[in-house]
Backbone as CSV, one residue per row, in Angstrom:
resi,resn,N_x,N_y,N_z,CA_x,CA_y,CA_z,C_x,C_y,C_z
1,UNK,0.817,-1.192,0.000,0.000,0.000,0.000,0.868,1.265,0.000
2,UNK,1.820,1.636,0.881,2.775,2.846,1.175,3.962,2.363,1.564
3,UNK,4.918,2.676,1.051,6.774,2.130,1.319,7.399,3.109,0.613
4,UNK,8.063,3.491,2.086,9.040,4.411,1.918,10.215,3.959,2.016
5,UNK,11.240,4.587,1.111,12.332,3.730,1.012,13.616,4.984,0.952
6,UNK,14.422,4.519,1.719,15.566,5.369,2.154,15.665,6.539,2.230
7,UNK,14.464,6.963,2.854,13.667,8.482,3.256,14.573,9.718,4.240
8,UNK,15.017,10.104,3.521,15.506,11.708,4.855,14.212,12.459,4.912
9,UNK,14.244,13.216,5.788,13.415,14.582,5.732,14.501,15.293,7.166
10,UNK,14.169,16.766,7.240,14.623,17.381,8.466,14.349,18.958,8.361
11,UNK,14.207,19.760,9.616,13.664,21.240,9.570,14.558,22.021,9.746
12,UNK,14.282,23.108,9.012,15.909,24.305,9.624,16.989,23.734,9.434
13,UNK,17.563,22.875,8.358,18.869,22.384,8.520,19.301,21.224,9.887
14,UNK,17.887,21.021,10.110,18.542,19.595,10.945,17.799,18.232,10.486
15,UNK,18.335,17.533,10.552,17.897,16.343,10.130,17.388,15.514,11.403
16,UNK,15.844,15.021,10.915,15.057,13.887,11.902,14.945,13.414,11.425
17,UNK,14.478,12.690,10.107,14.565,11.271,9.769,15.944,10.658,8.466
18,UNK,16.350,9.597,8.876,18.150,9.872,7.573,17.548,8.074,7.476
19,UNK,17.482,7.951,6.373,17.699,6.525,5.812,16.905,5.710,6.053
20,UNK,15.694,6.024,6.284,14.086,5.301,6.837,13.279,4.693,5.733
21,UNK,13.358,3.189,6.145,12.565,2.354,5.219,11.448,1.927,5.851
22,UNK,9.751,2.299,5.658,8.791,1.594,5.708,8.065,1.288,4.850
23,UNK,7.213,-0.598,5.036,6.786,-0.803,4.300,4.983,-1.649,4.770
24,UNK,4.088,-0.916,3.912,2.957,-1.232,4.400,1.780,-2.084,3.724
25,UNK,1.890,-3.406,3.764,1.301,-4.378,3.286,0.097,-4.348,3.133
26,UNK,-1.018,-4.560,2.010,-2.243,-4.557,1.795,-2.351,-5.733,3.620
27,UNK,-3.164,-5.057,4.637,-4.375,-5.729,5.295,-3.499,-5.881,6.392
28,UNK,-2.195,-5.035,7.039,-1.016,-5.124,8.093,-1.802,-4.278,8.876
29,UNK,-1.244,-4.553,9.943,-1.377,-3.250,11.495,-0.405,-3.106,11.874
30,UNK,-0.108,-2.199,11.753,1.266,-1.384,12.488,1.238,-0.428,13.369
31,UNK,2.225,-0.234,14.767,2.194,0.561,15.216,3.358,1.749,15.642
32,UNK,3.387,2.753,15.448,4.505,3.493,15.453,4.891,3.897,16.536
33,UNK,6.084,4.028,17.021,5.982,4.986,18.694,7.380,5.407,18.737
34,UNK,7.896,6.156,19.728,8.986,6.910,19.877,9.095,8.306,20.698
35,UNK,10.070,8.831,21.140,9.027,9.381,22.296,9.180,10.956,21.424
36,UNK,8.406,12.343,22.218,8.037,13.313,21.282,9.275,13.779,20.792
37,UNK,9.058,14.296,19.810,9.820,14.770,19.002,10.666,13.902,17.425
38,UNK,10.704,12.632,17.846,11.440,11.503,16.892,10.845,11.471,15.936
39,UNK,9.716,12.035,15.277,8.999,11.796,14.084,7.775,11.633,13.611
40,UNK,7.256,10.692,14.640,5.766,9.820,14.298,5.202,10.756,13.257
41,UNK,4.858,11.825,13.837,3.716,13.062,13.058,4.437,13.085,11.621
42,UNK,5.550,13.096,11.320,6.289,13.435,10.547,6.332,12.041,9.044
43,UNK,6.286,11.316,10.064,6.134,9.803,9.270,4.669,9.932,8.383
44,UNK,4.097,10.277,9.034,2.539,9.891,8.795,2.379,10.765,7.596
45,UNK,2.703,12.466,8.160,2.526,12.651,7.022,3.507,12.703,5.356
46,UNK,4.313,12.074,5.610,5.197,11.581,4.482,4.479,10.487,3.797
47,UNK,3.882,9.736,4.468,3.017,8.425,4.109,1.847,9.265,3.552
48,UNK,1.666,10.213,3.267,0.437,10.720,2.702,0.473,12.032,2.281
49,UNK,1.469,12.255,1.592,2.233,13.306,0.706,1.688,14.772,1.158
50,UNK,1.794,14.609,2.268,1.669,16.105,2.363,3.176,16.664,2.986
51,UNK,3.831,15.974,3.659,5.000,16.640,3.355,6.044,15.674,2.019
52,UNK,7.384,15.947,1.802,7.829,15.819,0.524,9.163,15.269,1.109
53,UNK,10.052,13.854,1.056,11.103,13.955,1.107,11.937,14.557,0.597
54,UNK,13.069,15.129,1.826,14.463,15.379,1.210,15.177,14.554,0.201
55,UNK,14.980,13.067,0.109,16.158,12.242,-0.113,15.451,10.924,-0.184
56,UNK,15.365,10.166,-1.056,14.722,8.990,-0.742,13.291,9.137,-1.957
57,UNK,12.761,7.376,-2.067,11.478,7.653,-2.515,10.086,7.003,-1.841
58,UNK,9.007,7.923,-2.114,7.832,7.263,-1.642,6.891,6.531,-2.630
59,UNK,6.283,5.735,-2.409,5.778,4.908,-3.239,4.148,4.454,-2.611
60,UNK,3.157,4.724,-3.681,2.036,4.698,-2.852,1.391,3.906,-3.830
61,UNK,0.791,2.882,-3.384,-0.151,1.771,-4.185,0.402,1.591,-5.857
62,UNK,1.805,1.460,-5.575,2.210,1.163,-6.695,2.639,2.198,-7.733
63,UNK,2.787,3.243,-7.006,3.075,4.401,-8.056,4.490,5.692,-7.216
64,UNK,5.044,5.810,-8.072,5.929,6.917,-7.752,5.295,7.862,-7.159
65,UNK,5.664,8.717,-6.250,5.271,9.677,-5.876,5.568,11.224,-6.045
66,UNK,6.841,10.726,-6.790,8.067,11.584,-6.920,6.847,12.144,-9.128
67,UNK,6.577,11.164,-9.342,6.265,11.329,-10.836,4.765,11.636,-10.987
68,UNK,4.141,11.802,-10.069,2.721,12.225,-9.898,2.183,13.769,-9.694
69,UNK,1.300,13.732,-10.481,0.767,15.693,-11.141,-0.261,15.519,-9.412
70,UNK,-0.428,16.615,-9.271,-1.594,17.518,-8.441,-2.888,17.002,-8.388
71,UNK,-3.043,16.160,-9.437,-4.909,15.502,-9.406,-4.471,14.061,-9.201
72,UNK,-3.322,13.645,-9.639,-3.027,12.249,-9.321,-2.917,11.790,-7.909
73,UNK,-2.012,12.735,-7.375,-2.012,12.991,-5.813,-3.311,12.858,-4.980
74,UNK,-3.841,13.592,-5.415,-5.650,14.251,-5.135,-6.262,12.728,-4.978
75,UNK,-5.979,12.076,-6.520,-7.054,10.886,-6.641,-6.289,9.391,-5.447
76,UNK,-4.900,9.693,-4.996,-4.359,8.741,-4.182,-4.769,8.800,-2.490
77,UNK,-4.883,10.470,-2.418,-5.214,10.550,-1.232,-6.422,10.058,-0.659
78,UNK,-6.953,10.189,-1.448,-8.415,9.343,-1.479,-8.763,8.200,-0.879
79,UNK,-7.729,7.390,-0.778,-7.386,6.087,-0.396,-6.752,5.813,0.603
80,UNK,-6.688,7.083,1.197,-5.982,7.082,2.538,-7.094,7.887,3.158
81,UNK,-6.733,7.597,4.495,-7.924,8.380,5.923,-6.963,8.364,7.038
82,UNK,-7.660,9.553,7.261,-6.178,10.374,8.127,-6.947,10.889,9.527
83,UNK,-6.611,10.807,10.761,-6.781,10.481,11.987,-5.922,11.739,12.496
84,UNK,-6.663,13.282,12.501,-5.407,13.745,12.924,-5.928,14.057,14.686
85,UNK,-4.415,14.108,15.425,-4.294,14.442,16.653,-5.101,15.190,17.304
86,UNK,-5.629,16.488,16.429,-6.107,17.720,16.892,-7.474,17.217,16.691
87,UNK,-8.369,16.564,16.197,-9.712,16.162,15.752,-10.191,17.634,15.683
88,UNK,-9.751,18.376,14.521,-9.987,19.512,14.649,-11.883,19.766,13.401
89,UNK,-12.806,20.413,13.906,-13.958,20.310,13.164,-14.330,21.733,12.638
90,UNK,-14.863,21.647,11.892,-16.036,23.311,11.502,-17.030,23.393,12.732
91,UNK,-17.085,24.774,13.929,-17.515,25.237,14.445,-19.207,25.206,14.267
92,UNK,-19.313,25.862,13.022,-21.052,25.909,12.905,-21.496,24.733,12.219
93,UNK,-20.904,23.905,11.884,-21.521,22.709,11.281,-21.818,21.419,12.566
94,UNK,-22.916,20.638,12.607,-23.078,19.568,12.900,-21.478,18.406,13.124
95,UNK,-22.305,17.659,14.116,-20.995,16.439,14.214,-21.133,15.674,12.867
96,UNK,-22.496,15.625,12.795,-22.757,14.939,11.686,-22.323,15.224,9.780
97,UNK,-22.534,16.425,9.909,-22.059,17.273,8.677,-20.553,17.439,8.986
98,UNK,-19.689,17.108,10.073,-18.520,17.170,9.659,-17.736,16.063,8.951
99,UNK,-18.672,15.097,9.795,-18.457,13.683,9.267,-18.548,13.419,7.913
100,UNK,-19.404,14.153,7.478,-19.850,13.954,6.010,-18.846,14.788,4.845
101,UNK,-18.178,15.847,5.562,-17.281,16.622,4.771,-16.324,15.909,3.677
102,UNK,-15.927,14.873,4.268,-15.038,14.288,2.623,-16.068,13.894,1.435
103,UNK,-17.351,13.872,1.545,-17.984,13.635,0.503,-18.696,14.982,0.383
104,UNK,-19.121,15.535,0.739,-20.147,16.467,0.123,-18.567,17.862,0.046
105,UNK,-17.465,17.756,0.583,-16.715,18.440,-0.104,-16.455,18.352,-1.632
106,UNK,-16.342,17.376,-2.226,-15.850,16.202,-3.450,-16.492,16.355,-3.930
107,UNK,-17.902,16.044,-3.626,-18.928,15.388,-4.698,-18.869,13.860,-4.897
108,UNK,-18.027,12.994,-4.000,-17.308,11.649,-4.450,-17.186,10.879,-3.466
109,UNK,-17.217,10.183,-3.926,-16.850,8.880,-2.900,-18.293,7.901,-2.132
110,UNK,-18.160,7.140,-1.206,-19.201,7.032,-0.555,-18.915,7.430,1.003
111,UNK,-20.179,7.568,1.764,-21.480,6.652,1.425,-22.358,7.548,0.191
112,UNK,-23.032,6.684,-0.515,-23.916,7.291,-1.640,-25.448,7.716,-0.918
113,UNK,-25.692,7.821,0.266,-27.050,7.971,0.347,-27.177,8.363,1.923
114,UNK,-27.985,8.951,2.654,-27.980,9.317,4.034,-28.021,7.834,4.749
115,UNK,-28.684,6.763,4.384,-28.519,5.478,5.023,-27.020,4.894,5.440
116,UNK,-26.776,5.070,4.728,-25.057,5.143,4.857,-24.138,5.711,5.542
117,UNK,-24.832,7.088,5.852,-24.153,8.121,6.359,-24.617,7.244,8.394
118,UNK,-25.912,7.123,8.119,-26.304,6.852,9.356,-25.644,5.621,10.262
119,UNK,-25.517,4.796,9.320,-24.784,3.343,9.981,-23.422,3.737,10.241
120,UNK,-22.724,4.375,9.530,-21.178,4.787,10.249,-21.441,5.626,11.396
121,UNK,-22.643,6.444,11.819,-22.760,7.058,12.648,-22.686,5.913,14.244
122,UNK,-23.523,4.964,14.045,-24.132,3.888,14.940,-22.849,2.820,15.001
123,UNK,-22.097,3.274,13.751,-20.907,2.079,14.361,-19.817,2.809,14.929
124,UNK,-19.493,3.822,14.925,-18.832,4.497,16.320,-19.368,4.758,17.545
125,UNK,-20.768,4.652,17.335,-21.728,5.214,18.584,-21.891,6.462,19.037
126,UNK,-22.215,7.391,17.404,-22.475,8.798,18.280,-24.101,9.094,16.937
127,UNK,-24.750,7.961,17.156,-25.902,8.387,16.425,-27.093,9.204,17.242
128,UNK,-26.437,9.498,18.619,-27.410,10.034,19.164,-27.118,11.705,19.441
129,UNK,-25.699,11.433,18.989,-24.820,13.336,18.878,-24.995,13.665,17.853
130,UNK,-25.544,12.657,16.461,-25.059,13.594,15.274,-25.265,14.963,15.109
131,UNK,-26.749,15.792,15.411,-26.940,17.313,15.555,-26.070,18.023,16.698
132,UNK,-25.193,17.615,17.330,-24.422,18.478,18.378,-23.168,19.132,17.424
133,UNK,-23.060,19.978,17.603,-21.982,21.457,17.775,-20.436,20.753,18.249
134,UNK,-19.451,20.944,17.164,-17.748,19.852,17.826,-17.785,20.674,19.547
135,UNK,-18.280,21.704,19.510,-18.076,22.477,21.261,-19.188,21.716,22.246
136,UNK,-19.799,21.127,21.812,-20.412,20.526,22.482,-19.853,19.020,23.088
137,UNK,-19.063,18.324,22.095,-18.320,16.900,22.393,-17.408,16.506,23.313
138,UNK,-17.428,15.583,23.995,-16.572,15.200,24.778,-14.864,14.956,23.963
139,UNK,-14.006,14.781,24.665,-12.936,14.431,23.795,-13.071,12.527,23.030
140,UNK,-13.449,12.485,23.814,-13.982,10.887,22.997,-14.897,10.755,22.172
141,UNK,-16.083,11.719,21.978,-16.627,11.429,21.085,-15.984,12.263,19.758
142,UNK,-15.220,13.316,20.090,-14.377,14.290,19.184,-13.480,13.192,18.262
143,UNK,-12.655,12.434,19.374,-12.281,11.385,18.663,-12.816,10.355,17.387
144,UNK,-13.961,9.708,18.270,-14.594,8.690,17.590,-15.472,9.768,16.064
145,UNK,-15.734,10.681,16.571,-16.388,11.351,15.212,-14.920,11.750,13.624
146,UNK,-13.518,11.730,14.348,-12.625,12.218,13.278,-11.893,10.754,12.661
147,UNK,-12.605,9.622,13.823,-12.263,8.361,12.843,-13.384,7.992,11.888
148,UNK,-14.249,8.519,12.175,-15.320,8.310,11.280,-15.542,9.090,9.891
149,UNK,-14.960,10.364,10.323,-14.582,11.407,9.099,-13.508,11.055,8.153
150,UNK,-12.534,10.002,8.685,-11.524,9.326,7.732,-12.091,8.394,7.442
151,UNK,-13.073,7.681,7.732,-13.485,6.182,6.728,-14.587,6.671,6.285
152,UNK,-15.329,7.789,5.682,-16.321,7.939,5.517,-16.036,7.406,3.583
153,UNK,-15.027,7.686,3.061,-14.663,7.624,1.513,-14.277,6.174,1.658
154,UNK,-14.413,5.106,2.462,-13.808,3.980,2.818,-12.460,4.054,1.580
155,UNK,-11.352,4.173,2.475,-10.235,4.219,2.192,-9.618,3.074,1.931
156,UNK,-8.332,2.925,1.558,-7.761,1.581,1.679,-6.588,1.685,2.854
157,UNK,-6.419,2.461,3.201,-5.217,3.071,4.368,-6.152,3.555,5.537
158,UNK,-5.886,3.593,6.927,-5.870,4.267,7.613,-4.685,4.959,8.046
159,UNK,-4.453,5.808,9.061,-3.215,6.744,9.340,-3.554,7.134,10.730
160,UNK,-3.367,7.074,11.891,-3.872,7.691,12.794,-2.890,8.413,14.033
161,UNK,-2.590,9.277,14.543,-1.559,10.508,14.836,-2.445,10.065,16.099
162,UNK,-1.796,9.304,17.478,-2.277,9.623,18.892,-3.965,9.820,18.721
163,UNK,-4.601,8.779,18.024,-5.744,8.775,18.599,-6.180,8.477,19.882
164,UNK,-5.472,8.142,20.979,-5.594,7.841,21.974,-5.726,8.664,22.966
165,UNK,-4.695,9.945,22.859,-3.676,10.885,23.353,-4.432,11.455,24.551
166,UNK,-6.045,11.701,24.043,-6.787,12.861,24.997,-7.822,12.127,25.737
167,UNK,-8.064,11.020,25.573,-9.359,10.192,26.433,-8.719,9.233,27.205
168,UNK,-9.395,9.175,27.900,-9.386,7.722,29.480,-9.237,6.456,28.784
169,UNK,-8.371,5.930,29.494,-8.472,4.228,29.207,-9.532,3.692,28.635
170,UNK,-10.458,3.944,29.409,-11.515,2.523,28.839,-12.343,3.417,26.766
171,UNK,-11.957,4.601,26.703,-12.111,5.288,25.497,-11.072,4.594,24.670
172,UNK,-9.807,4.988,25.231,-8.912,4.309,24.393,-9.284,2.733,23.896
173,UNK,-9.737,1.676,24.854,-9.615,0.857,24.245,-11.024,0.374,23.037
174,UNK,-11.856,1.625,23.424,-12.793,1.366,22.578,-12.635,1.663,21.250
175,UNK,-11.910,2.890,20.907,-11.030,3.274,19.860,-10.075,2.383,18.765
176,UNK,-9.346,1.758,19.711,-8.908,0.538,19.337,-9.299,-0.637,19.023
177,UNK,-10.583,-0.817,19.328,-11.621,-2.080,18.822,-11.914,-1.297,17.325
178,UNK,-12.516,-0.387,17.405,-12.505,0.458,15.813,-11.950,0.141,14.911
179,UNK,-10.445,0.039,15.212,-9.557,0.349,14.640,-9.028,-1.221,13.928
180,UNK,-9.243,-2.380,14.968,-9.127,-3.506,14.975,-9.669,-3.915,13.983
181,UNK,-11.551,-3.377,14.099,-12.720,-4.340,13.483,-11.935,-3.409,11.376
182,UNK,-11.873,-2.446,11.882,-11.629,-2.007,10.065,-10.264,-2.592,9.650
183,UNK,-9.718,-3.138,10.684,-8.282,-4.019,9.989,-8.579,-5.661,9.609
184,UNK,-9.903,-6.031,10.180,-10.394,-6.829,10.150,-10.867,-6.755,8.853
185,UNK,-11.854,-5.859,8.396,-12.349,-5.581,7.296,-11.332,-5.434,5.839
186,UNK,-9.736,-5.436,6.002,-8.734,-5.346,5.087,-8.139,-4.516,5.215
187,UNK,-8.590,-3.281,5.832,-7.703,-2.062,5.788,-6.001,-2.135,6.428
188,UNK,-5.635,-1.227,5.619,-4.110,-1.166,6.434,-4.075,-0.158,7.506
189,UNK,-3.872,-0.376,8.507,-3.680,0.604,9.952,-2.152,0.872,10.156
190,UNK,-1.738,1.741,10.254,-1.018,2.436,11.039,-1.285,3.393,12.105
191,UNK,-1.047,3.148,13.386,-1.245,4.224,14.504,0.191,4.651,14.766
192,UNK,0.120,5.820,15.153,1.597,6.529,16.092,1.059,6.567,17.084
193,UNK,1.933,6.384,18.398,1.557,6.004,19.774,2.602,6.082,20.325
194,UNK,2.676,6.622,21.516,3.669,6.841,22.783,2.930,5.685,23.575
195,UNK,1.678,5.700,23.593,1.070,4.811,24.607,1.563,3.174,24.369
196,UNK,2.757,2.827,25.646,3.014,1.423,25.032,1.841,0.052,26.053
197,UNK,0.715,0.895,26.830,-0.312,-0.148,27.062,-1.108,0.011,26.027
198,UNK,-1.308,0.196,25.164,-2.376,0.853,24.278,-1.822,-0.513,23.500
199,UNK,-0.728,-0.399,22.690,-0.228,-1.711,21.996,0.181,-2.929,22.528
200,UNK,-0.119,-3.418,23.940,0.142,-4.416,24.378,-1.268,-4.723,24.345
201,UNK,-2.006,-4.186,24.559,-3.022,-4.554,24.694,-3.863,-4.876,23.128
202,UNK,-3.368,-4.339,22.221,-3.863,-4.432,20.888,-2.907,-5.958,20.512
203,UNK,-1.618,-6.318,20.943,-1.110,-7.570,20.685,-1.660,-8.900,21.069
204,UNK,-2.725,-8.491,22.095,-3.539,-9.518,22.177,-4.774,-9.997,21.435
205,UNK,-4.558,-8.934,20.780,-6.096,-9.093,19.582,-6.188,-8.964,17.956
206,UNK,-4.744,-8.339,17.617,-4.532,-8.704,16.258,-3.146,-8.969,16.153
207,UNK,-2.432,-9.472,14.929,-1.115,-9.282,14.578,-0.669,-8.298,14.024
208,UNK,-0.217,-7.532,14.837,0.385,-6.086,14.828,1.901,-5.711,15.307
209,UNK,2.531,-5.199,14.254,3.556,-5.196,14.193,4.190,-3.757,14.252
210,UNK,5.136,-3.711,15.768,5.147,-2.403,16.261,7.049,-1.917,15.865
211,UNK,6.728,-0.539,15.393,7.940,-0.147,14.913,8.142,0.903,15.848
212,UNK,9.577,1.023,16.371,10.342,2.106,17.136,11.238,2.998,16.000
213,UNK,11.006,4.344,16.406,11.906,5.292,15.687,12.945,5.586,16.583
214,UNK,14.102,5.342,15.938,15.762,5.393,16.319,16.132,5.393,15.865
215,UNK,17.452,6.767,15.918,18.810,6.838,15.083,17.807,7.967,13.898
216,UNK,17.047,8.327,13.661,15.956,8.605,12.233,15.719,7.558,11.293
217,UNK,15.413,6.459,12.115,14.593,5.546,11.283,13.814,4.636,12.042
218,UNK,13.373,3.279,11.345,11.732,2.731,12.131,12.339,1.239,12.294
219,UNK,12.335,0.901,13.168,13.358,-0.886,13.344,12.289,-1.303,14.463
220,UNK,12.033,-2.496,13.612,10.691,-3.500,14.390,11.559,-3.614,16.205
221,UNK,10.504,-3.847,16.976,10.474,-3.805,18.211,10.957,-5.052,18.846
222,UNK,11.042,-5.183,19.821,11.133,-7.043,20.274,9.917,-6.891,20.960
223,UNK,10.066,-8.151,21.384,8.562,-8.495,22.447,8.290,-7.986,23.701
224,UNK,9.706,-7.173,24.293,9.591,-6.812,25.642,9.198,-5.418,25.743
225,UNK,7.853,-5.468,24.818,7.262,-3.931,25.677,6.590,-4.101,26.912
């Protein structure tokens, strides 16, 4: 799905990531971690071209990334769903209408019909918030509504930046059943995570394969988290 291959990037003349190979298998779970500053955010969005390597190439469902126009990009991103940290929403719009924003932005994608719209509502469990105001939401349902805003185009990628970061345990692990059941469904998951109960606890329920950033790059973990 996404493999990056001998990737630099770095800010102001310093370098954070030098010689970073990842690679992301149609229907894998992966998890990223490292503590702040080492990258994660940085990874993710390299995996989804919004930032641009220094050095190195990215490769997304089979295509250069390096050789791709502005609508090609457009039509790849598509296929990715992106989980950001901030679950940041439109103020005067509905939970529900934010949810809906990758399609009625577009014109594209699905769900094709409000029935559609409604069952992703009921499978995160905020069909009873959809008319609430993002100022109105708890941080968990803020959450659960910006994973829902990334699978609304059902993607073939997920991407998710510390979905965990701002809710209580027992949120977190509900989050993570989410996240599970759509890896279940084929999707490719990647999470970034500091939280290392968050992924012990996900090792008991799928095969998920957790990468540490060191040195500026991503080297599989051992078993002793």
């Amino acid at each position: 799905m996404i493999q990056l291959q001998n990737v630099g990037y770095g800010y102001g003349g310093r370098s954070l990531l030098s010689g970073l190979n990842l690679d992301l298998p149609a229907g894998s779970f992966h998890f990223l971690t490292g503590p702040s500053g080492s990258g994660k955010t940085t990874i993710l969005k390299l995996c989804y071209l919004d930032l641009r390597p220094d050095e190195g190439q990215i490769t997304l469902f089979d295509q250069d990334a390096a050789s791709l126009d502005r609508d090609n990009i457009a039509a790849l991103r598509r296929r990715i769903g992106v989980v950001h940290q901030n679950c940041e929403f439109l103020d005067h719009l509905t939970l529900q209408a934010n949810i809906a924003l990758p399609v009625t932005a577009t014109g594209s994608g699905t769900p094709s019909s409000e029935n559609d719209l409604n069952e992703l509502m009921v499978w995160v469990g905020l069909s009873e918030r959809a008319d609430a105001l993002p100022q109105e939401l708890s941080g968990g349902e803020r959450q659960r509504g910006a994973l829902a805003r990334a699978v609304i185009i059902a993607p073939d990628v997920v991407l998710a930046d510390e979905p965990t970061g701002n809710v209580d345990w027992e949120m977190s692990l509900r989050l993570l059943r989410l996240l599970i059941e759509l890896n279940k469904m084929g999707k490719t998951i990647l999470i970034a995570t500091h939280d290392l109960n968050l992924i012990r606890a996900a090792k008991t329920q799928v095969a998920a394969r957790v990468l540490r950033i060191r040195d500026g790059g991503v080297h599989v973990a051992g078993a002793d988290l």
